[in-house]
N, C-alpha and C positions, 0 to 999 in steps of 0.2 A: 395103428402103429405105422409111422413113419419108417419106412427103408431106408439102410444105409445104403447109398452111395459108392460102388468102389470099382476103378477102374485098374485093369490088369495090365502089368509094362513088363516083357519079358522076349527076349529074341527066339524062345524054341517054341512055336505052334503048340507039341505035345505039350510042354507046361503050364502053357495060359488054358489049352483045355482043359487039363486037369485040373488046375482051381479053376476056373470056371465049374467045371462039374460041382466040384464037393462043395463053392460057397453058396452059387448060385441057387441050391436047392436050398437055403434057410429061409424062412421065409421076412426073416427080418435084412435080407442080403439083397440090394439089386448090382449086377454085373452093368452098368453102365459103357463099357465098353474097352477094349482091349489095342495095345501099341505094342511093338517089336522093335522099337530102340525111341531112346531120350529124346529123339529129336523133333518127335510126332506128338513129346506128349504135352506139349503149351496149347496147343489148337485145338487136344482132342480135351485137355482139361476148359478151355474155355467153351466149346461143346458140349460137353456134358455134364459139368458144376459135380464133380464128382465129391465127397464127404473123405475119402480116405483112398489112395494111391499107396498099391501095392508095388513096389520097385523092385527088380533085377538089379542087380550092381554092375555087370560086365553086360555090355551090349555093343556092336562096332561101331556105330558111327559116334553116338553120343552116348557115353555111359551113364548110370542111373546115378552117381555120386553127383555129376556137372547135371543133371535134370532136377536133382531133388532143391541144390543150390539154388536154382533158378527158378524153382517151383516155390519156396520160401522163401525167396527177395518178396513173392508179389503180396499185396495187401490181403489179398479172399484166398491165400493160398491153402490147399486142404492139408491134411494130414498125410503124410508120407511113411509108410513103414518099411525096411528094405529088406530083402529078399536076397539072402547068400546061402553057398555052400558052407560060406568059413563062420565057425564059432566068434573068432576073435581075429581083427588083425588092422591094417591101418587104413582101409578104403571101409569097413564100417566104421570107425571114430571120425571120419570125417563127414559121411553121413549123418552122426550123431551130432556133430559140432552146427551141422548146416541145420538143421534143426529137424532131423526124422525124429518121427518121435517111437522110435524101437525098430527092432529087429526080427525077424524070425527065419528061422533054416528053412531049406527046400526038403527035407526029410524028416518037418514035425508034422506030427501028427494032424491030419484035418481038422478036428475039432480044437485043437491047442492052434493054428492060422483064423477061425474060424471067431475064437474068442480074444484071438488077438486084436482083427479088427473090428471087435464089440469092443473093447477097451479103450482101443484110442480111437474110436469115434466118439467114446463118451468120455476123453479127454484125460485117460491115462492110458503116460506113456509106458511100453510094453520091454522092461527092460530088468531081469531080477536081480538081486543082488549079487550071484554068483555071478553071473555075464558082467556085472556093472564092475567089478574086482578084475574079474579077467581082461577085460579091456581096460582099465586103472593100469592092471599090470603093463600092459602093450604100450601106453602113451611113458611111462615111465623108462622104455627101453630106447628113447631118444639120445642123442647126444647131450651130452651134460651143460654145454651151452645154450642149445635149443630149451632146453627143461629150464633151467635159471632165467630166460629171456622169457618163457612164456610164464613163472610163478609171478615174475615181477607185475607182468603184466595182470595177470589175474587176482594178484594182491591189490593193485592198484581198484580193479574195478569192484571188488568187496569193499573196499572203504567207504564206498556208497550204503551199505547197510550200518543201522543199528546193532549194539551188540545182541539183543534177542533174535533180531531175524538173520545175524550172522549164527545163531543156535540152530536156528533150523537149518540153517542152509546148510550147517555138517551134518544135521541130522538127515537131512534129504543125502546127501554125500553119502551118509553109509548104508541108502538104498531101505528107511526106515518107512514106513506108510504113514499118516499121517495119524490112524488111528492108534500108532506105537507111539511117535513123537508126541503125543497130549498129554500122557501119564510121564515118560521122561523128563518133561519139560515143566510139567507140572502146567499146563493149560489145556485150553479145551479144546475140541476137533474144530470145532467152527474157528477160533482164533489161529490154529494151525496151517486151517484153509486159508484166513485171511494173509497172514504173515508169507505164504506161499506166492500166492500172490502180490504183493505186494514186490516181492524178490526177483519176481519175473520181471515185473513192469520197471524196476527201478535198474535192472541192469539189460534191461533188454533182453530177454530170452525168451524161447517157445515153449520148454517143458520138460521138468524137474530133473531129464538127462541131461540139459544141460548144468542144470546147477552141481549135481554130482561131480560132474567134469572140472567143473570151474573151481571147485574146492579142494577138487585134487592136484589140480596147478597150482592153486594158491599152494600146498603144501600141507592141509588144514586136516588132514586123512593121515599122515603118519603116523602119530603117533599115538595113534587112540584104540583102545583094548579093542578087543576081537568079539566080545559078549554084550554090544546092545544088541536088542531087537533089529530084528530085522522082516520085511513085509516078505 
């Protein structure tokens, strides 16, 4: 068994100890090594080739929003998950927009941190449908021009898709797994995978929280019933 990889980025000693403690003992978990603010963590990720970067959000010199940014420009960038007090609010959607791929509280549970980073080190991102709503909710409470500048924009770059994989891509939007989305759609999970992909590569994005996002700009979320499946 191959270890994952995960480096801790967090301004309070006590808290890197403590997930230090409780990952570090999985045996499928290696602690590669620990930062106290954004601005250590380029050197310490080229040092230690880490698989998945646990981020802090607030930190003083360089906050974990401007590291995660920076960590996802690069080509071999790893997986980012960010580390808040807050459920919902607009320094995690823009973590989410940079390409983290989820979230999780400082107050869940160890083992729900624990299978967060088994998740998206195996390349899902860690974001449920209710959080995915609640933050929907949050980007919606923009100014009204901001909201119409950015649909425009987001309608623009769905035009890049076919109308099937604009199906998924709202089905991915209402936060659907992929093995709901095969019987909805009437295809199979392997074509669900592929279509998924393909959505990524053709619009540029990291993972499926973005596409949720981007169809929520587009506008392509309002008005659809409340009772598909959801993962």
């Amino acid at each position: 068994m191959t270890a994952i990889r995960l480096l801790l980025v967090d301004d309070d000693p006590l808290v890197r100890a403590g997930l230090a403690l409780m990952l570090g003992g999985a045996e499928d978990v290696e602690i590669v090594g620990e930062a106290a603010d954004g601005d250590e963590v380029g050197a310490l990720v080229d040092r230690t080739r880490p698989d998945v970067v646990l981020m802090d959000i607030r930190m003083p010199v360089v906050d974990g929003l401007t590291a995660t940014e920076r960590l996802r420009a690069r080509a071999d960038a790893p997986h980012v998950v960010v580390l808040t007090t807050f459920h919902a609010d607009e320094q995690v959607l823009r973590a989410l927009r940079a390409g983290a791929a989820g979230f999780v509280l400082k107050d869940t549970p160890p083992a729900q941190i624990l299978d967060a980073v088994r998740r998206v080190a195996a390349g899902d991102p860690v974001l449920s449908p209710a959080v995915t709503r609640r933050l929907m909710e949050q980007a919606a409470g923009t100014a009204p021009d901001t909201r119409r500048a950015r649909q425009a924009r987001a309608r623009a770059r769905l035009d890049a898709l076919n109308d099937r994989e604009r199906e998924v891509a709202v089905a991915v939007g209402r936060g659907m797994a992929n093995a709901d989305i095969a019987p909805h759609l009437f295809m199979s999970v392997a074509t669900v995978k592929a279509h998924v992909s393909r959505i990524l590569a053709r619009l540029d994005l990291d993972n499926r929280v973005q596409i949720a996002l981007l169809t929520y700009d587009a506008g392509l979320l309002d008005d659809l019933p409340d009772d598909t499946p959801k993962a």
